[in-house]
MOPAC internal coordinates of N, CA, C and O (Angstrom, degrees):
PM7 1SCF
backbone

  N    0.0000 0     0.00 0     0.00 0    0    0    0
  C    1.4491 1     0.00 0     0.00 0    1    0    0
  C    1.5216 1   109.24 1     0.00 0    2    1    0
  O    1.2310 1   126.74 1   -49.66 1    3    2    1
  N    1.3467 1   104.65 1   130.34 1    3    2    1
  C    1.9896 1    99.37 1  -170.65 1    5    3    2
  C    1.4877 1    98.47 1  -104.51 1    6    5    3
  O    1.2310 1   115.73 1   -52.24 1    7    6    5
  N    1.2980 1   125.70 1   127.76 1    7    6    5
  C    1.4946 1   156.62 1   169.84 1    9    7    6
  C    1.6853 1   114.69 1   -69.48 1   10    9    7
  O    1.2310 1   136.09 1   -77.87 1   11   10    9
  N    1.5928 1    86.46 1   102.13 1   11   10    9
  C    1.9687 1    80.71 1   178.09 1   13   11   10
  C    1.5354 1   111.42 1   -62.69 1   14   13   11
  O    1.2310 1   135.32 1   -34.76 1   15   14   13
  N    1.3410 1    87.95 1   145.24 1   15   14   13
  C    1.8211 1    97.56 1   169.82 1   17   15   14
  C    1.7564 1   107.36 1   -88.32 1   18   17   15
  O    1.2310 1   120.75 1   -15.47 1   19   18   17
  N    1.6870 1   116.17 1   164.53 1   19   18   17
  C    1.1239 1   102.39 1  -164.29 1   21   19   18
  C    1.6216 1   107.41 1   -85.51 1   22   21   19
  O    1.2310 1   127.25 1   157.90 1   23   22   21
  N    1.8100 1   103.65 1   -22.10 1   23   22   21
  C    1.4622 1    98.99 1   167.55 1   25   23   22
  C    1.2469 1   120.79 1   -95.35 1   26   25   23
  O    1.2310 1   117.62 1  -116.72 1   27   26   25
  N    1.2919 1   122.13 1    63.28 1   27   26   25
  C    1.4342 1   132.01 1  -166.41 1   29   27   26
  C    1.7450 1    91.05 1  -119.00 1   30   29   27
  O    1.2310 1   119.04 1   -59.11 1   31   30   29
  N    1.2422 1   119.44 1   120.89 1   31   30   29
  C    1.0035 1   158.09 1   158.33 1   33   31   30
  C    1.4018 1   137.85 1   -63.04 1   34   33   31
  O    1.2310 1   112.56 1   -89.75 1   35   34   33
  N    1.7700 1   131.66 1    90.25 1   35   34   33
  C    1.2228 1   117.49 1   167.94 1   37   35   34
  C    1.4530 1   150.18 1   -19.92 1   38   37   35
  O    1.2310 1    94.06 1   -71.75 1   39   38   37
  N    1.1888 1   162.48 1   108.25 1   39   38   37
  C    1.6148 1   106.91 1  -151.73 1   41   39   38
  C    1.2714 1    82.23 1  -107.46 1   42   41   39
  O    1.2310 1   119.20 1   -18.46 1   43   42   41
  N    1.6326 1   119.12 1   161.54 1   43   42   41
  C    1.1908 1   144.87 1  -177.91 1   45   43   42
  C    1.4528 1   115.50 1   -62.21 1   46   45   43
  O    1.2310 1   117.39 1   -48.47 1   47   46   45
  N    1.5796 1   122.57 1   131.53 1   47   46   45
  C    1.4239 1   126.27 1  -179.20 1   49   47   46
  C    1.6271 1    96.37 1  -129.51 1   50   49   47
  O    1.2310 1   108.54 1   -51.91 1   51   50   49
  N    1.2109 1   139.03 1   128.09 1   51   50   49
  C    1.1477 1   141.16 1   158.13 1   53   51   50
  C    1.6721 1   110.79 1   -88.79 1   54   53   51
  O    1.2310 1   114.25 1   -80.21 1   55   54   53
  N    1.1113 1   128.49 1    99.79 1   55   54   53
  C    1.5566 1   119.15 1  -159.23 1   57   55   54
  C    2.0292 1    87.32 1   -76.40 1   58   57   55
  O    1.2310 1   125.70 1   -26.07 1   59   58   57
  N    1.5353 1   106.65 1   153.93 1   59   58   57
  C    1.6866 1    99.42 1   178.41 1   61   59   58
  C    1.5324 1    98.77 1   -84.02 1   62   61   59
  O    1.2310 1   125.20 1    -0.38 1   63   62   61
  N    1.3500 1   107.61 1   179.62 1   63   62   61
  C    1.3006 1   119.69 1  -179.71 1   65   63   62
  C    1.2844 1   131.43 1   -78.88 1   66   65   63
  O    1.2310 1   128.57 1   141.68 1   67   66   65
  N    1.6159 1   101.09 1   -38.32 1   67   66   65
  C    1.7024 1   104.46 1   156.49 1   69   67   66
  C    1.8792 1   104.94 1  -127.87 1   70   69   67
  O    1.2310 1   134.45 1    -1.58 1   71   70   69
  N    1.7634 1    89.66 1   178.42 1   71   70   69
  C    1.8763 1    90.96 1  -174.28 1   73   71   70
  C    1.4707 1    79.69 1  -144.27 1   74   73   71
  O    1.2310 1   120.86 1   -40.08 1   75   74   73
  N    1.8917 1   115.95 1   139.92 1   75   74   73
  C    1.3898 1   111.64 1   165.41 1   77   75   74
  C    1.3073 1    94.84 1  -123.71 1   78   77   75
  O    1.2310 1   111.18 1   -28.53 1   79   78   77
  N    1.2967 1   134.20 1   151.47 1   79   78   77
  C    1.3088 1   148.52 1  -170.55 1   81   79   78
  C    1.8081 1   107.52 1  -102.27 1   82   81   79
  O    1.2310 1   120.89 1   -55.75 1   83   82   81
  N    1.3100 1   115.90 1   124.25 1   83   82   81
  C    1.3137 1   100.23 1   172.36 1   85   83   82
  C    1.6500 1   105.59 1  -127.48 1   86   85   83
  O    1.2310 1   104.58 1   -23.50 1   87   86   85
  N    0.8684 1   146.09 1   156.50 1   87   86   85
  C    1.1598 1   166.23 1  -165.17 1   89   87   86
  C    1.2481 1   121.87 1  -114.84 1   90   89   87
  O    1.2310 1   116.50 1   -98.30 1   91   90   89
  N    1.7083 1   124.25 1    81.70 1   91   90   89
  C    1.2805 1   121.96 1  -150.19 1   93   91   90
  C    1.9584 1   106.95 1  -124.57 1   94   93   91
  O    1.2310 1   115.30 1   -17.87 1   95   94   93
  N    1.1071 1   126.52 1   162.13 1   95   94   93
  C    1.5007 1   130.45 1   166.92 1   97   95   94
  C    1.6188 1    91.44 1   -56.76 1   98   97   95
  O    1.2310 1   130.94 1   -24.33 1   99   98   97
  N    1.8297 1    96.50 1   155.67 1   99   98   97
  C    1.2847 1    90.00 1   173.11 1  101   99   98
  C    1.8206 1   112.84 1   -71.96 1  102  101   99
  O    1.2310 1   118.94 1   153.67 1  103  102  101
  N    1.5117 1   119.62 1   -26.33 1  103  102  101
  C    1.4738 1   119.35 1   171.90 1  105  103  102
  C    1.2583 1   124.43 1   -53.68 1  106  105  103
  O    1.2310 1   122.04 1   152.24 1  107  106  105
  N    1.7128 1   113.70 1   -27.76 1  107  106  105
  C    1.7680 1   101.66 1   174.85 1  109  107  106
  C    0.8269 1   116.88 1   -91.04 1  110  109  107
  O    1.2310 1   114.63 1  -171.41 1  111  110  109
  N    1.5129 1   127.79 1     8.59 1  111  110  109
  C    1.7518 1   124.23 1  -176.45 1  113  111  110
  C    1.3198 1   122.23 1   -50.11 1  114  113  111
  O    1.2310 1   132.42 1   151.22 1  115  114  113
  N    1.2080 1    93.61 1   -28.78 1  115  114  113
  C    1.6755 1   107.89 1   177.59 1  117  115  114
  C    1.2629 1   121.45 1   -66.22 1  118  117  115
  O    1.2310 1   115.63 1   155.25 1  119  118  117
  N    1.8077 1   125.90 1   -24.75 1  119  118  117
  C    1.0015 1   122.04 1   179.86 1  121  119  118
  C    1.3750 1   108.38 1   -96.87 1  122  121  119
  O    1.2310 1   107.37 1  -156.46 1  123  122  121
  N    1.3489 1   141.16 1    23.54 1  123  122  121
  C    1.1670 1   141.01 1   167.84 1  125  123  122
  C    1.9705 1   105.30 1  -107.22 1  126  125  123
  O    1.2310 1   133.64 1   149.44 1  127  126  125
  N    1.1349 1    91.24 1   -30.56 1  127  126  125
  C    1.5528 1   112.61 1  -177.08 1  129  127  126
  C    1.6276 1   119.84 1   -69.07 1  130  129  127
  O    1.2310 1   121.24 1   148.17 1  131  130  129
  N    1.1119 1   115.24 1   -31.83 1  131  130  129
  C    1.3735 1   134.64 1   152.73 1  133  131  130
  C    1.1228 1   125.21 1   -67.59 1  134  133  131
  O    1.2310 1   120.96 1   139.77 1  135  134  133
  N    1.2727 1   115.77 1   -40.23 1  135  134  133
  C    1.9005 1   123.48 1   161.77 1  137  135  134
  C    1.6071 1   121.52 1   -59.39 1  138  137  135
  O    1.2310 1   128.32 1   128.30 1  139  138  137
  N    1.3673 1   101.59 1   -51.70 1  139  138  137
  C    1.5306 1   119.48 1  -166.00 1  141  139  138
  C    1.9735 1    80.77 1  -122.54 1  142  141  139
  O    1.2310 1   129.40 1   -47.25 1  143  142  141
  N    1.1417 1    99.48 1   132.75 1  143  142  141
  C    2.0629 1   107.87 1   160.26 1  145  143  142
  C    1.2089 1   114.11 1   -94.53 1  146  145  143
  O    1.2310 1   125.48 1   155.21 1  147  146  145
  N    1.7564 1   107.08 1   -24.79 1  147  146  145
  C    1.5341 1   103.91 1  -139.07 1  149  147  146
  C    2.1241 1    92.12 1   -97.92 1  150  149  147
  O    1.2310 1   127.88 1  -161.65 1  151  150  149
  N    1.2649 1   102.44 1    18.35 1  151  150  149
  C    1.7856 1   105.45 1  -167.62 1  153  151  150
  C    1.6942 1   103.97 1   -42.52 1  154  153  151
  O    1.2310 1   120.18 1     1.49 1  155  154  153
  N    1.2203 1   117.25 1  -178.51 1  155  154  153
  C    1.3509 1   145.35 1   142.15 1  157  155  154
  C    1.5638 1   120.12 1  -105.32 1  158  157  155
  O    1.2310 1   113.21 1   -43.20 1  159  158  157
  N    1.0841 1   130.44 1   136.80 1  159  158  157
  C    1.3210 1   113.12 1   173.77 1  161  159  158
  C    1.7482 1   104.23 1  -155.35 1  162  161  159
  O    1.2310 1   126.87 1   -25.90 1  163  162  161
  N    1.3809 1   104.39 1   154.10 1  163  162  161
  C    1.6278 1   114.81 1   178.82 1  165  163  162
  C    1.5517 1   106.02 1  -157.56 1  166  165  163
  O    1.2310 1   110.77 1   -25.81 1  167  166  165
  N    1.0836 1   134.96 1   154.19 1  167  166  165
  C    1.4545 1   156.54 1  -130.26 1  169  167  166
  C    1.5488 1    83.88 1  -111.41 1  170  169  167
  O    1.2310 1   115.99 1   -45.65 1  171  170  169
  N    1.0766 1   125.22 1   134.35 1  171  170  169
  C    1.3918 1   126.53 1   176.46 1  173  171  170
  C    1.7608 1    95.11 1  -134.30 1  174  173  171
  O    1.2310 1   109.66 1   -60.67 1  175  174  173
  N    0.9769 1   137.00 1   119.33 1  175  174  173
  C    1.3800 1   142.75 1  -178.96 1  177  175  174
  C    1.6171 1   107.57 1    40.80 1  178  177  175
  O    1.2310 1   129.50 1    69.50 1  179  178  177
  N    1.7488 1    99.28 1  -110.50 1  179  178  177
  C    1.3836 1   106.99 1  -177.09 1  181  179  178
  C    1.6256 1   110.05 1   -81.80 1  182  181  179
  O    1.2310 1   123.08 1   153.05 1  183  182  181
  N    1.3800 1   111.70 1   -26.95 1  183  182  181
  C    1.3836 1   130.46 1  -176.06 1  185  183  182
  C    1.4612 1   116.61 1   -96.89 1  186  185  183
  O    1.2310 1   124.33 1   -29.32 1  187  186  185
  N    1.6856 1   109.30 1   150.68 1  187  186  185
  C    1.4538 1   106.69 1   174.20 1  189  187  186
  C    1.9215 1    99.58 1   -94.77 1  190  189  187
  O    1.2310 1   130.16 1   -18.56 1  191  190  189
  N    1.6598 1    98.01 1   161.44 1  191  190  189
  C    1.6577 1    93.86 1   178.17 1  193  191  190
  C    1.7527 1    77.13 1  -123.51 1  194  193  191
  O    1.2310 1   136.56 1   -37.45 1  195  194  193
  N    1.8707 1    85.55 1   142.55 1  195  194  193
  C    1.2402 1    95.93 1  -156.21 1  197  195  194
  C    2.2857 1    95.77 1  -129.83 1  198  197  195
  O    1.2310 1   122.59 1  -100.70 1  199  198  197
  N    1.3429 1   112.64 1    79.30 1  199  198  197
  C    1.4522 1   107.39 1   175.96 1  201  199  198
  C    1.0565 1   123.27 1   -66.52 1  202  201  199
  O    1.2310 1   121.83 1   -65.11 1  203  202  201
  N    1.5562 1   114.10 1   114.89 1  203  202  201
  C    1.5834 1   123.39 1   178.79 1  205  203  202
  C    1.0339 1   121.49 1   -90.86 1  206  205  203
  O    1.2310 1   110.86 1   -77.16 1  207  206  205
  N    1.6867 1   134.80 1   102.84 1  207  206  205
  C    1.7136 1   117.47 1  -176.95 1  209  207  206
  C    1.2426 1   104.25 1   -81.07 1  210  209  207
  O    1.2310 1   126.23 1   -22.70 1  211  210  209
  N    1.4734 1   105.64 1   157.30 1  211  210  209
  C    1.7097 1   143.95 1   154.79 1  213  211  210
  C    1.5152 1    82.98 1    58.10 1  214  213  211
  O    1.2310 1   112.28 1  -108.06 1  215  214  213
  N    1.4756 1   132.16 1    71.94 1  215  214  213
  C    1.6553 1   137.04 1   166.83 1  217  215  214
  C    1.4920 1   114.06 1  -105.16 1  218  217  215
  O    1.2310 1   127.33 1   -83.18 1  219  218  217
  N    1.2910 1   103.51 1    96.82 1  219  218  217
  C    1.3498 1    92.44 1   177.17 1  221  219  218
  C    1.7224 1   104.61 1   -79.93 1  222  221  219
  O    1.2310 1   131.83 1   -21.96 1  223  222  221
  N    1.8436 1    94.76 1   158.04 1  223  222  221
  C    1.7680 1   120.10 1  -153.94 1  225  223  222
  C    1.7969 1    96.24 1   -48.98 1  226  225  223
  O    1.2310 1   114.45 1    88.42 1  227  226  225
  N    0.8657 1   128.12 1   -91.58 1  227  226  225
  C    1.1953 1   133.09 1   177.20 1  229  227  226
  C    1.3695 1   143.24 1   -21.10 1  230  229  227
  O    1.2310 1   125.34 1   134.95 1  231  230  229
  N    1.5336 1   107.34 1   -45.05 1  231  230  229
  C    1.6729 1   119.65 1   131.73 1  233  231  230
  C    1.5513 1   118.55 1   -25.52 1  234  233  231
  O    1.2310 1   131.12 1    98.78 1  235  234  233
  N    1.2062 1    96.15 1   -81.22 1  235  234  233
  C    1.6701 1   101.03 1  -179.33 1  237  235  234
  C    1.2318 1   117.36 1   -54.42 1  238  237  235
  O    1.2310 1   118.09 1   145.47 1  239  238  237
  N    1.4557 1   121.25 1   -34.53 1  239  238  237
  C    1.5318 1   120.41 1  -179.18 1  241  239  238
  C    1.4712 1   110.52 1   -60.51 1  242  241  239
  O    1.2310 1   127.68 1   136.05 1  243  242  241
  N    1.8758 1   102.82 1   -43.95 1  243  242  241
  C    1.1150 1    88.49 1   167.76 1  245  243  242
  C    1.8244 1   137.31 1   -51.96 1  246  245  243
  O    1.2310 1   132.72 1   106.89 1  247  246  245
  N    1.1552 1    93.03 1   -73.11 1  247  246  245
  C    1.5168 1   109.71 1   160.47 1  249  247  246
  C    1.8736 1   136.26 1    -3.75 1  250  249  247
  O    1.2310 1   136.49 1   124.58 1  251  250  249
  N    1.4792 1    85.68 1   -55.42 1  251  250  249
  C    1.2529 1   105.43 1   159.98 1  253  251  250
  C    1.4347 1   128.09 1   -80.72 1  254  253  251
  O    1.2310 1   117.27 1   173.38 1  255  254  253
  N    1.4032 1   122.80 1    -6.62 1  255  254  253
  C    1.4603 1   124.04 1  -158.33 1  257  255  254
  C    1.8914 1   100.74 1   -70.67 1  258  257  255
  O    1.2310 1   125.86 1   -60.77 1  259  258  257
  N    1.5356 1   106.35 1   119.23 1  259  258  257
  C    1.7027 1    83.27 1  -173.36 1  261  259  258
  C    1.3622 1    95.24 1   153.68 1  262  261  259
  O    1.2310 1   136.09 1   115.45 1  263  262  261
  N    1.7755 1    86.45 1   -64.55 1  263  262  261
  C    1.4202 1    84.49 1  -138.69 1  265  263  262
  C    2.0391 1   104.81 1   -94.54 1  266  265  263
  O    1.2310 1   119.33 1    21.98 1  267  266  265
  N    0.9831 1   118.89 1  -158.02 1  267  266  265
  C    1.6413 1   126.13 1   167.91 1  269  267  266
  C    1.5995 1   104.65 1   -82.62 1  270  269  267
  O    1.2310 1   113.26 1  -133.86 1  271  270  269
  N    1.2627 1   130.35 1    46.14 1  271  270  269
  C    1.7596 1   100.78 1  -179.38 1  273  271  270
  C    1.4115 1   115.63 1  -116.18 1  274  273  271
  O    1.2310 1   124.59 1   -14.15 1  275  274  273
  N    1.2263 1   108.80 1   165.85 1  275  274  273
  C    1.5604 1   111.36 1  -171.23 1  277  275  274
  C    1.4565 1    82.48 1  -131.99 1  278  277  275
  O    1.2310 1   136.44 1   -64.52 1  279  278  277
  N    1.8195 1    85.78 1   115.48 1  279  278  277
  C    1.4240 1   104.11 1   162.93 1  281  279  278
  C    1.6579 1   128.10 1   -88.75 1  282  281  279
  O    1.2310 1   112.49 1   -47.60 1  283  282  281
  N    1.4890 1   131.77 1   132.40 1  283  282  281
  C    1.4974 1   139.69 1  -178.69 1  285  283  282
  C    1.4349 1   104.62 1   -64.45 1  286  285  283
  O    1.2310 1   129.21 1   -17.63 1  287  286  285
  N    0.8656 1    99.86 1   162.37 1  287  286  285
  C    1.9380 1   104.96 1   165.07 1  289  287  286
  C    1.7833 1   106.23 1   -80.20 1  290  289  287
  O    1.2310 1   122.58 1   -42.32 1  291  290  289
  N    1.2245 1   112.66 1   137.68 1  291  290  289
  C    1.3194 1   127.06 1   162.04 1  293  291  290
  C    2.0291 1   126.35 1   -51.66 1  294  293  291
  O    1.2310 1   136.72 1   -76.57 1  295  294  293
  N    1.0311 1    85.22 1   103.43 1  295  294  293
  C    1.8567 1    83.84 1  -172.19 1  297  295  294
  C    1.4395 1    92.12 1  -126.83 1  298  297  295
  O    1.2310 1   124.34 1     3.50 1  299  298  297
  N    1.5766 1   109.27 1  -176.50 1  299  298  297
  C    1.1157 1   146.23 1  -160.12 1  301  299  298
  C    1.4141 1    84.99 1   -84.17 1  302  301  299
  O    1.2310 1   122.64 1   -59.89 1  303  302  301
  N    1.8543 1   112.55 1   120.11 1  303  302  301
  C    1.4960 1   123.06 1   170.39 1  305  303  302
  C    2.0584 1   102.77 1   -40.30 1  306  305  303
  O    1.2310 1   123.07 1   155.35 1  307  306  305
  N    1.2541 1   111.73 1   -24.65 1  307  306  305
  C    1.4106 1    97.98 1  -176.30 1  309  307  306
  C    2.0254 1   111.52 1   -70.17 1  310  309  307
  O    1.2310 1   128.25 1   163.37 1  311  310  309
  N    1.3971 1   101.71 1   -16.63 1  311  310  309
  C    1.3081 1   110.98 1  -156.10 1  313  311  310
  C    1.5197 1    84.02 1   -99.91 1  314  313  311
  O    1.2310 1   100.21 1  -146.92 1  315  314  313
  N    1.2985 1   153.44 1    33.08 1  315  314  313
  C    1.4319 1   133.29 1  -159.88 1  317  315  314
  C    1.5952 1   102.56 1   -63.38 1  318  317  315
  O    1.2310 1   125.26 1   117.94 1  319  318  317
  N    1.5908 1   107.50 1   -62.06 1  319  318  317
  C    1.5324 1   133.47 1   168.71 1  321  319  318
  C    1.5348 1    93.94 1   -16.79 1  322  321  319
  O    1.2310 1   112.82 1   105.69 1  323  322  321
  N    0.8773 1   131.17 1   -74.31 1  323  322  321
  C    1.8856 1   130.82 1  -179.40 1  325  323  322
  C    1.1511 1   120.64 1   -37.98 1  326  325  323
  O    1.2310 1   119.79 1   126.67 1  327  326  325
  N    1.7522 1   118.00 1   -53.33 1  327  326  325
  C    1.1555 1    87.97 1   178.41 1  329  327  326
  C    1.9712 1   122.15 1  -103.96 1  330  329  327
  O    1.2310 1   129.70 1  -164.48 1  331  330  329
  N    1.7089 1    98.91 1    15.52 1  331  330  329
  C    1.8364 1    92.67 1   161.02 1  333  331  330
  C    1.4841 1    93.15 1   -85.23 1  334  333  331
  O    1.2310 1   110.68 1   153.30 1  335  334  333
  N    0.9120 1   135.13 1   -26.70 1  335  334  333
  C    1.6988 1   108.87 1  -164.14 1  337  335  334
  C    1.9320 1   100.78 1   -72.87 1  338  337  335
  O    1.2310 1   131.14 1   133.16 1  339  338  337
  N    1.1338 1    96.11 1   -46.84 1  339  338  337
  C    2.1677 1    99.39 1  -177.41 1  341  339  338
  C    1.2486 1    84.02 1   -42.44 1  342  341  339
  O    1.2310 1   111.18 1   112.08 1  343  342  341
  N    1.6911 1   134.20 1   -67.92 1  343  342  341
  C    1.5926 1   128.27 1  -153.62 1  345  343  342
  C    1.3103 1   120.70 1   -51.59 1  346  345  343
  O    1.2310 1   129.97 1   124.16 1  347  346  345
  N    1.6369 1    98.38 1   -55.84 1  347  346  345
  C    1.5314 1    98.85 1  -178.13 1  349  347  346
  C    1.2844 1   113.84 1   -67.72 1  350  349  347
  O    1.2310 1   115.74 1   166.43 1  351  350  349
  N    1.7481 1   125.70 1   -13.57 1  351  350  349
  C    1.4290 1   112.84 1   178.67 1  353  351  350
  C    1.6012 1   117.64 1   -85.97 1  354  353  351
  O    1.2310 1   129.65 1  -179.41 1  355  354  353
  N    1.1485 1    99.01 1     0.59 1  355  354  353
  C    1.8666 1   113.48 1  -173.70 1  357  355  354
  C    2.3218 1    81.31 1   -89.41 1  358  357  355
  O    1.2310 1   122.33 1   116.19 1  359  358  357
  N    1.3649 1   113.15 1   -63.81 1  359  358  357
  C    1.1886 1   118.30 1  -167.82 1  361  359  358
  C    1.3370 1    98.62 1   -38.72 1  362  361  359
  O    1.2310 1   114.77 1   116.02 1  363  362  361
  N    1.7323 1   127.52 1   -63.98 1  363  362  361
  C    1.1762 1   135.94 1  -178.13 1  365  363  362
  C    1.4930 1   110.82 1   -60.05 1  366  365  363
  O    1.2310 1   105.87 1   174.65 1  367  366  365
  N    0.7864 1   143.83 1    -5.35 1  367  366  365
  C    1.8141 1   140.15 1   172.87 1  369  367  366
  C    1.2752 1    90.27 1  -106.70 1  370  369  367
  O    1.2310 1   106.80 1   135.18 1  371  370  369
  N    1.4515 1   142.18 1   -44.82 1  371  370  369
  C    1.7280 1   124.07 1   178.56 1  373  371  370
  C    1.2267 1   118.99 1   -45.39 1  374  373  371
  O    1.2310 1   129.28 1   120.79 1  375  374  373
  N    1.5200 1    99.71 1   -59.21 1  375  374  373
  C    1.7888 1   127.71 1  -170.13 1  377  375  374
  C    1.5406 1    89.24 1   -35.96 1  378  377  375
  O    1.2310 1   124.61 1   103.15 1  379  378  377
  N    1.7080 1   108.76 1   -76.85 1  379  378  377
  C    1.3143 1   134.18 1  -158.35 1  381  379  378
  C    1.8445 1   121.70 1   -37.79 1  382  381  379
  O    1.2310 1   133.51 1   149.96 1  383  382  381
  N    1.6092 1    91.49 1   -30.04 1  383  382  381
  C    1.1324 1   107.20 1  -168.64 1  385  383  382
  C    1.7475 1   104.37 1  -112.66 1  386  385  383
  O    1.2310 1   131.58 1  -160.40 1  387  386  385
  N    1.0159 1    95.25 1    19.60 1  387  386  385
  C    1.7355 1   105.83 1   178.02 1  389  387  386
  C    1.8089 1   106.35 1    51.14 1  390  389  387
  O    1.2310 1   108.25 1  -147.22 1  391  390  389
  N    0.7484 1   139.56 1    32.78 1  391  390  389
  C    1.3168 1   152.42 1   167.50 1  393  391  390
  C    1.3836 1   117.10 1  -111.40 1  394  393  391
  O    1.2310 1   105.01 1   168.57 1  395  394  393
  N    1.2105 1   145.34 1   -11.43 1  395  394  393
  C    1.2449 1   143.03 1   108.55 1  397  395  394
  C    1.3417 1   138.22 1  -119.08 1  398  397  395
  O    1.2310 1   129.03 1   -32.01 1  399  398  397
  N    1.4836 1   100.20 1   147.99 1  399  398  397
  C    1.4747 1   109.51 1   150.47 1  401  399  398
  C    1.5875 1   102.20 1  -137.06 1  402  401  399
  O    1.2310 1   130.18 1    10.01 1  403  402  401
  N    1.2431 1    97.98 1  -169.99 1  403  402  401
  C    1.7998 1   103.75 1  -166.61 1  405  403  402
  C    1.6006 1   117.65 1   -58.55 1  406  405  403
  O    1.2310 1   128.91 1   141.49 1  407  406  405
  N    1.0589 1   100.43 1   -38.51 1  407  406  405
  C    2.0026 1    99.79 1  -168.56 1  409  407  406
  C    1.9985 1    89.74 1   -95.86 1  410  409  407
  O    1.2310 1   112.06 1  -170.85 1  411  410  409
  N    1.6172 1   132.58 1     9.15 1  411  410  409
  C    1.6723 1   102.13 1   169.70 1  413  411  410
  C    1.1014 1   114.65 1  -105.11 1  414  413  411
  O    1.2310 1   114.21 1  -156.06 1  415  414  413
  N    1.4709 1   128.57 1    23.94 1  415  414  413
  C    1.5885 1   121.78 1   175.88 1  417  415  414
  C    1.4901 1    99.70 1  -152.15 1  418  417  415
  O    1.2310 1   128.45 1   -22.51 1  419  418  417
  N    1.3676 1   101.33 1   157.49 1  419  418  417
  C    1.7271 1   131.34 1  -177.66 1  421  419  418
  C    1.6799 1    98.68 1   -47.18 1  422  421  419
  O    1.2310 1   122.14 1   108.54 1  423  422  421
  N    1.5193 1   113.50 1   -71.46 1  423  422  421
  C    1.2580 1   137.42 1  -123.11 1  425  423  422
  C    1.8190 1   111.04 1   159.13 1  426  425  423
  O    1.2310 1   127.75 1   -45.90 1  427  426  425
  N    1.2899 1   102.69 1   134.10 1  427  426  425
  C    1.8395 1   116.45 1   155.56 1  429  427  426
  C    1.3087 1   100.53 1  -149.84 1  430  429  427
  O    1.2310 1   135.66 1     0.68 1  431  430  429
  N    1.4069 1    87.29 1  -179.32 1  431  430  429
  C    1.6078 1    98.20 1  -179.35 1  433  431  430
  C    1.6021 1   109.68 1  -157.53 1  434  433  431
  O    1.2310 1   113.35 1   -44.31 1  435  434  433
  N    1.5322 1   130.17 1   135.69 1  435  434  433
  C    1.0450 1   135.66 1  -167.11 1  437  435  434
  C    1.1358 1   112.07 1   -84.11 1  438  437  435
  O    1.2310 1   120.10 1   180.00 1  439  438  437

């Protein structure tokens, strides 16, 4: 069991202002990762979900140009949950409808 010290110190998190979620192969992660450093990311099935703070649209569009990702709408880092769930439900209506999976499209965005 580790014992706080009394000058033990929080360390500082500035949460960003917005987070957009994109939904990428695990191979293009890298090209979002080079744009944005500061991502979050976790393996979501076949795909990684990849949260980008404070991205403005065009950045990311760039970023993504290439690859398979389905970009979330940009919300309030408090709202992240909002915009992976819009993504993965755009992913899940592609899949469903055989119109996507990861390697048959450019890019969208919700």
């Amino acid at each position: 069991m580790s014992r706080r010290r009394d000058n033990w110190v929080a360390p500082a998190w500035t949460p960003p202002a917005t987070l957009t979620c994109v939904l990428l192969e695990p191979n293009h992660v890298g090209a979002v990762l080079s744009a944005f450093p500061d991502c979050l990311q976790t393996p979501v099935e076949d795909a990684v979900a990849v949260l980008v703070p404070d991205a403005t649209r065009p950045v990311l569009m760039r970023a993504v140009t290439g690859t398979s990702a389905i970009v979330g709408p940009t919300v309030a880092w408090q709202r992240a949950a909002d915009s992976y769930r819009r993504a993965l439900a755009l992913a899940e209506l592609w899949s469903r409808s055989g119109r996507w999976t990861p390697r048959s499209t450019s890019w969208t965005w919700c």
